[in-house]
PAVEXMAR-872536 format. One record per residue (C-alpha): residue number from 1; residue in three letters; chain; x, y negated, z negated. Coordinates in steps of 0.5 Angstrom, whole numbers, plus 2048, in hexadecimal, padded with zeros to 3 digits. Layout:
<tornus>
TORNU pos code unit  xx  yy  zz
TORNU NUM  ALA    A   X   Y   Z
...
</tornus>
This chain:
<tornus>
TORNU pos code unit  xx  yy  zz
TORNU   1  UNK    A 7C7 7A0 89D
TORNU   2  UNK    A 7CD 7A0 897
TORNU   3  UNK    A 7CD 7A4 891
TORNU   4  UNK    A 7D1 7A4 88B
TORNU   5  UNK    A 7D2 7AB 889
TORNU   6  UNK    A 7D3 7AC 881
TORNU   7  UNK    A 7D4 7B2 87E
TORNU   8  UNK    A 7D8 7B4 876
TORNU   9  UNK    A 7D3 7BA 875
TORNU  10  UNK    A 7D9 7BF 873
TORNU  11  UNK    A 7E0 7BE 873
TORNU  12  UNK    A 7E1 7BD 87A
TORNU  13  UNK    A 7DF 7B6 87B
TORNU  14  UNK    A 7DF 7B3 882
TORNU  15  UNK    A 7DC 7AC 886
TORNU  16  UNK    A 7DA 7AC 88E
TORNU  17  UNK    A 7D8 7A6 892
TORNU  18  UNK    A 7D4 7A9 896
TORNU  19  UNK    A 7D1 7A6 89D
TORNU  20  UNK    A 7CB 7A9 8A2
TORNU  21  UNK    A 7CE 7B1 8A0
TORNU  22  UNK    A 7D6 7AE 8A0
TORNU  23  UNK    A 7DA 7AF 89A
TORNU  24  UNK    A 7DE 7A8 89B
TORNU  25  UNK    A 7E2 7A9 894
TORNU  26  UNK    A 7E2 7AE 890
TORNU  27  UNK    A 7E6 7B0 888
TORNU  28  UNK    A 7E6 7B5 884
TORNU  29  UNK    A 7EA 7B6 87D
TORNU  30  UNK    A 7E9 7BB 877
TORNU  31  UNK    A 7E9 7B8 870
TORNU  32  UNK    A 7E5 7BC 86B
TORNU  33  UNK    A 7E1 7B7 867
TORNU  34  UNK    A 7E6 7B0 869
TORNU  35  UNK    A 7E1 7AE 870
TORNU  36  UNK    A 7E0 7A8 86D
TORNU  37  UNK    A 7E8 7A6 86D
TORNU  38  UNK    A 7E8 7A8 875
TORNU  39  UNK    A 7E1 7A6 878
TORNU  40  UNK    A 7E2 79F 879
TORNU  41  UNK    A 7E9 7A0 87D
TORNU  42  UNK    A 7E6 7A5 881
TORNU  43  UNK    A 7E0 7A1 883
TORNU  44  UNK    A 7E5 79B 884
TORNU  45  UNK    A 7E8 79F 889
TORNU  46  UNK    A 7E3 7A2 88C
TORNU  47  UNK    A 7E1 79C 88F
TORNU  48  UNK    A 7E7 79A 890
TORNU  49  UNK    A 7E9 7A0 895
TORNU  50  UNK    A 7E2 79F 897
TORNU  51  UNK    A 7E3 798 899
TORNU  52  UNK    A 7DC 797 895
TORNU  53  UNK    A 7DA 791 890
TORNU  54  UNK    A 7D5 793 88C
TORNU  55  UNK    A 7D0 78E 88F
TORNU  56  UNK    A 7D0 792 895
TORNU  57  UNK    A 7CD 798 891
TORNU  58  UNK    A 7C6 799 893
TORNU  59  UNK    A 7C5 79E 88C
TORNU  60  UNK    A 7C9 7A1 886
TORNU  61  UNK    A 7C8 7A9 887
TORNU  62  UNK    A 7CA 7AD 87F
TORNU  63  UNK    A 7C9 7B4 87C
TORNU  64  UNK    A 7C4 7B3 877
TORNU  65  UNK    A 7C6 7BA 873
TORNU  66  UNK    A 7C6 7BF 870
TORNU  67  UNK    A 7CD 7C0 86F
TORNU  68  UNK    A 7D3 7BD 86A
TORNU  69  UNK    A 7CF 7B8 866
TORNU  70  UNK    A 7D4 7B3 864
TORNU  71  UNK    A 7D6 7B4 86D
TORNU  72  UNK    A 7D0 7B2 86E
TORNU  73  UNK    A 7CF 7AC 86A
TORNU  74  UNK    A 7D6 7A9 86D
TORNU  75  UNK    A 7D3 7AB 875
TORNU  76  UNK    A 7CC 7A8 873
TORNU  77  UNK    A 7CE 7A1 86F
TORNU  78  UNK    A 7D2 7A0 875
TORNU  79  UNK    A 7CC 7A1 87A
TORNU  80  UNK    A 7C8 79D 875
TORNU  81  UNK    A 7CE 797 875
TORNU  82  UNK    A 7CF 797 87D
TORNU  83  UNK    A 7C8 797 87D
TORNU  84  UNK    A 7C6 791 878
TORNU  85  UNK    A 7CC 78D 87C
TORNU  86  UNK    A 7CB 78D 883
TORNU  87  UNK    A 7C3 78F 883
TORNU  88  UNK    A 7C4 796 886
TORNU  89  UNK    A 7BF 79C 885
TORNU  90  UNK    A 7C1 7A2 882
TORNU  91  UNK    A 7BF 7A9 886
TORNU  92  UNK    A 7C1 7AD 881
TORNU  93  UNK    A 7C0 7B5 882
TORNU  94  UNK    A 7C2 7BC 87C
TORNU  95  UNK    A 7C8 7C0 87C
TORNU  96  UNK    A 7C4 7C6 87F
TORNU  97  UNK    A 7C2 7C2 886
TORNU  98  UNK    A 7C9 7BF 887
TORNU  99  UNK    A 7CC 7C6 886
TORNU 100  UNK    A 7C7 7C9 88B
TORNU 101  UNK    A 7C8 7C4 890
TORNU 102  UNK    A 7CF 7C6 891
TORNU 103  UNK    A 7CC 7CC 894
TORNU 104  UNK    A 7CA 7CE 89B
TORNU 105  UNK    A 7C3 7D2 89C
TORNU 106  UNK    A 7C2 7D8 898
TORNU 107  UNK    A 7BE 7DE 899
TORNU 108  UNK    A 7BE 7DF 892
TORNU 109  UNK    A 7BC 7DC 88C
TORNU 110  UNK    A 7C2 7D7 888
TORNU 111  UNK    A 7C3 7D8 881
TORNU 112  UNK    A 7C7 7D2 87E
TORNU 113  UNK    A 7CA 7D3 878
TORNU 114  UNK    A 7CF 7CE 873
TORNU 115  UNK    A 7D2 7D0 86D
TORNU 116  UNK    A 7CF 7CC 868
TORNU 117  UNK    A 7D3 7CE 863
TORNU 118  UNK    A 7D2 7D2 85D
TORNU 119  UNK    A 7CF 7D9 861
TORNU 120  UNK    A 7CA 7D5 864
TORNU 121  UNK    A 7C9 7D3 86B
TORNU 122  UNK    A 7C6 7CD 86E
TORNU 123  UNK    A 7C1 7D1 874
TORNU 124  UNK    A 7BD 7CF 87A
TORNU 125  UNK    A 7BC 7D3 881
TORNU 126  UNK    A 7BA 7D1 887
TORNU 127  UNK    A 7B8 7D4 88E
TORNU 128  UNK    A 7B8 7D2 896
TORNU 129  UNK    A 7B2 7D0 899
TORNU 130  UNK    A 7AF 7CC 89E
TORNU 131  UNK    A 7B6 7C9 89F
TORNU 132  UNK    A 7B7 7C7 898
TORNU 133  UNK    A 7B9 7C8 892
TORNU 134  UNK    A 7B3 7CA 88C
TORNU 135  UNK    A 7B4 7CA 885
TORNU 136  UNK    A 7B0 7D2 883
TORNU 137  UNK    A 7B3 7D1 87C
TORNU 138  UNK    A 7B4 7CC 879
TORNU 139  UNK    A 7BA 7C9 875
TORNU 140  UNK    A 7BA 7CC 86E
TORNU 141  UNK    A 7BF 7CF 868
TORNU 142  UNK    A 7BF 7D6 867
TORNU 143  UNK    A 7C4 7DB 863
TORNU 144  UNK    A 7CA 7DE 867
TORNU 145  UNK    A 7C7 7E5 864
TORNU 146  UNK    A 7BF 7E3 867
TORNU 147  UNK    A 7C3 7E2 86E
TORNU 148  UNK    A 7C1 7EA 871
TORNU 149  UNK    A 7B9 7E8 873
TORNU 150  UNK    A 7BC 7E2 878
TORNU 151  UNK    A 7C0 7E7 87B
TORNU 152  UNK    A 7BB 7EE 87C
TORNU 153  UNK    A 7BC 7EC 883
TORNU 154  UNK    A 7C0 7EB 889
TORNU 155  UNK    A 7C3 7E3 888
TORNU 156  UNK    A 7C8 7DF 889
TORNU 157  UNK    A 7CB 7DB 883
TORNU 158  UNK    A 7D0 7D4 883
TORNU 159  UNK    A 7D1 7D1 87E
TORNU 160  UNK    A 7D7 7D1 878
TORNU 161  UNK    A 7D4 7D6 873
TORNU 162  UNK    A 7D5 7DD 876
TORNU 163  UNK    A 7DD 7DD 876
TORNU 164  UNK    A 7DC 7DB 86F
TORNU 165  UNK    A 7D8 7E1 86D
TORNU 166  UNK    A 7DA 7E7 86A
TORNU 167  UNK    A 7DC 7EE 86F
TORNU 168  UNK    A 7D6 7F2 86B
TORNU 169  UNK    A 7D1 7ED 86D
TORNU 170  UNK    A 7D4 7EC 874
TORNU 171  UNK    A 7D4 7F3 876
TORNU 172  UNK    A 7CC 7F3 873
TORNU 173  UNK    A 7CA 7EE 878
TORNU 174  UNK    A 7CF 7EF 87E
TORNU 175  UNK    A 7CB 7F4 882
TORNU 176  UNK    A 7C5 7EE 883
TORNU 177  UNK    A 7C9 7E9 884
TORNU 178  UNK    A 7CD 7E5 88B
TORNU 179  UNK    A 7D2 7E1 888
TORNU 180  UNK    A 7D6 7DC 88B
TORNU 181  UNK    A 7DD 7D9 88B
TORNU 182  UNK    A 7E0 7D3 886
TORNU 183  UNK    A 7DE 7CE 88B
TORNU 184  UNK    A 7D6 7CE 889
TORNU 185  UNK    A 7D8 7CD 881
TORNU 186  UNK    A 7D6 7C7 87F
TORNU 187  UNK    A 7D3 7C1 882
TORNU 188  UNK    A 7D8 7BC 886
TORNU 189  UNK    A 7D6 7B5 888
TORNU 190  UNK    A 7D7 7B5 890
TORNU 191  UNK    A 7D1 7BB 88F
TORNU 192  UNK    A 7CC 7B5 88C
TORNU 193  UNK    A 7CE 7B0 891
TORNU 194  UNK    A 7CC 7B3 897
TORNU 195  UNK    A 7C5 7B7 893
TORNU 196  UNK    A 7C3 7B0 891
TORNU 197  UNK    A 7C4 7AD 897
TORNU 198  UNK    A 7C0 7B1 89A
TORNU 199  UNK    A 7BA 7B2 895
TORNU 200  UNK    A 7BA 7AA 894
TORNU 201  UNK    A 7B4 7A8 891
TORNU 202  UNK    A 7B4 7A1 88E
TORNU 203  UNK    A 7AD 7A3 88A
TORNU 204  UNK    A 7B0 7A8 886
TORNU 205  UNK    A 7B6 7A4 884
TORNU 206  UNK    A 7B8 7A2 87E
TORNU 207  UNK    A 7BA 79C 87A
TORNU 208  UNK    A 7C0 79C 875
TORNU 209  UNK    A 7BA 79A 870
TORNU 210  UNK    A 7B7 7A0 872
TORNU 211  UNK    A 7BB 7A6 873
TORNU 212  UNK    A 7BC 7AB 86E
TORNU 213  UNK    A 7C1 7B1 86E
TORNU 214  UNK    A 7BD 7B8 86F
TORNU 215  UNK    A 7C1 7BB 868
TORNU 216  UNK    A 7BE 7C2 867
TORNU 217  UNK    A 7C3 7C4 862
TORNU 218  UNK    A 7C3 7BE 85C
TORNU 219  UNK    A 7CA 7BC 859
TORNU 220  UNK    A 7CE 7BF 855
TORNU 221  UNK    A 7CC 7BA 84E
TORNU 222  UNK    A 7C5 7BA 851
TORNU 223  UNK    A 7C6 7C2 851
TORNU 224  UNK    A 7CA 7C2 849
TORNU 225  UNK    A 7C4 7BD 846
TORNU 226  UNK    A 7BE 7C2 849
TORNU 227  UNK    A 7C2 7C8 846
TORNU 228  UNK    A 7C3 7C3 83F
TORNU 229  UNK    A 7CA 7C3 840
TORNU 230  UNK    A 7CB 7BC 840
TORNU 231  UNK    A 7C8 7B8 83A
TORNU 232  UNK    A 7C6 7B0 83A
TORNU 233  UNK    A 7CB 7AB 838
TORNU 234  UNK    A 7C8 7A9 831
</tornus>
């Protein structure tokens, strides 16, 4: 089986055509909140270096969320699109399972975070058993300052927020937790590619009728017309 990998859930964006666990091609780049000018180029060459047409493509795999809202939407309409023209199913996974993919088994628990801005923190946590990987908190918006109950025990944190927090609150919590390097920062493509194909199932696909992005935290008009702070056009 081959998969298009599809990921613009921060402001690293990247593609991967990715065959039986081998990563054919693979692109990345970093454009804050401009995906949408670059997604098509890399997908192109993707396929290019693969030396795939998208006919060949057995599913489109793409994260669904949370993370950037307006990457997000450029990483979907382009899953959605793909999958309208040429009849492909859409595998597509959170941010927080891509991030724990890219790991090797852990005796403790994962705790992922990504900045959602603002001081607050999109939030999930995971645990290895049985050969796999299990969901134990599922994916949430939490304030920056109510992080300390996540961490009152030995775990390993990945994800792009915890360099971004402030030296008060990481000298709270770092004696509970095991962090890791750069590399488990945010979501890359390649990591989808080789997940999805692994736990491929064609009954828990989607369609790009049907496939809606997993938000969490609503967008910034959404967020100003709840405060009140955004008045109808009369």
């Amino acid at each position: 089986m081959i998969t298009l990998a599809i990921e613009c859930s921060t402001e690293f964006g990247s593609v991967a055509v990715v065959s039986s666990e081998k990563i054919l091609s693979h692109s990345s780049w970093k454009r804050s909140r401009s995906h949408g000018e670059v997604v098509s180029q890399n997908i192109i060459w993707a396929l290019n270096k693969a030396k795939t047409k998208l006919e060949d493509i057995d599913f489109i795999s793409v994260n669904r969320g949370p993370g950037s809202f307006t990457g997000l939407r450029v990483g979907l309409s382009a899953a959605k699109t793909l999958s309208y023209s040429n009849e492909k199913p859409i595998w597509a996974p959170n941010s927080f399972r891509i991030l724990v993919e890219a790991l090797p088994p852990q005796k403790h628990p994962v705790l992922c975070l990504m900045n959602a801005y603002s001081q607050l923190a999109f939030l999930s946590e995971y645990a290895y058993t049985n050969e796999s990987w299990k969901e134990t908190i599922s994916p949430q918006l939490v304030s920056v300052a109510n992080l300390k109950p996540y961490l009152t025990s030995q775990k390993i944190v990945i994800g792009d927020l915890y360099s971004m927090l402030d030296d008060e609150l990481k000298k709270n919590i770092e004696e509970n937790i095991i962090f890791l390097s750069e590399e488990f920062d945010h979501p890359k493509a390649s990591t989808l590619g080789k997940f999805s194909l692994r736990d491929f199932d064609p009954k828990q696909t989607n369609g790009w009728n049907d496939l809606d992005a997993l938000y969490i935290r609503p967008s910034a008009a959404e967020e100003k017309l709840q405060k009140g702070l955004l008045k109808p056009v009369t």
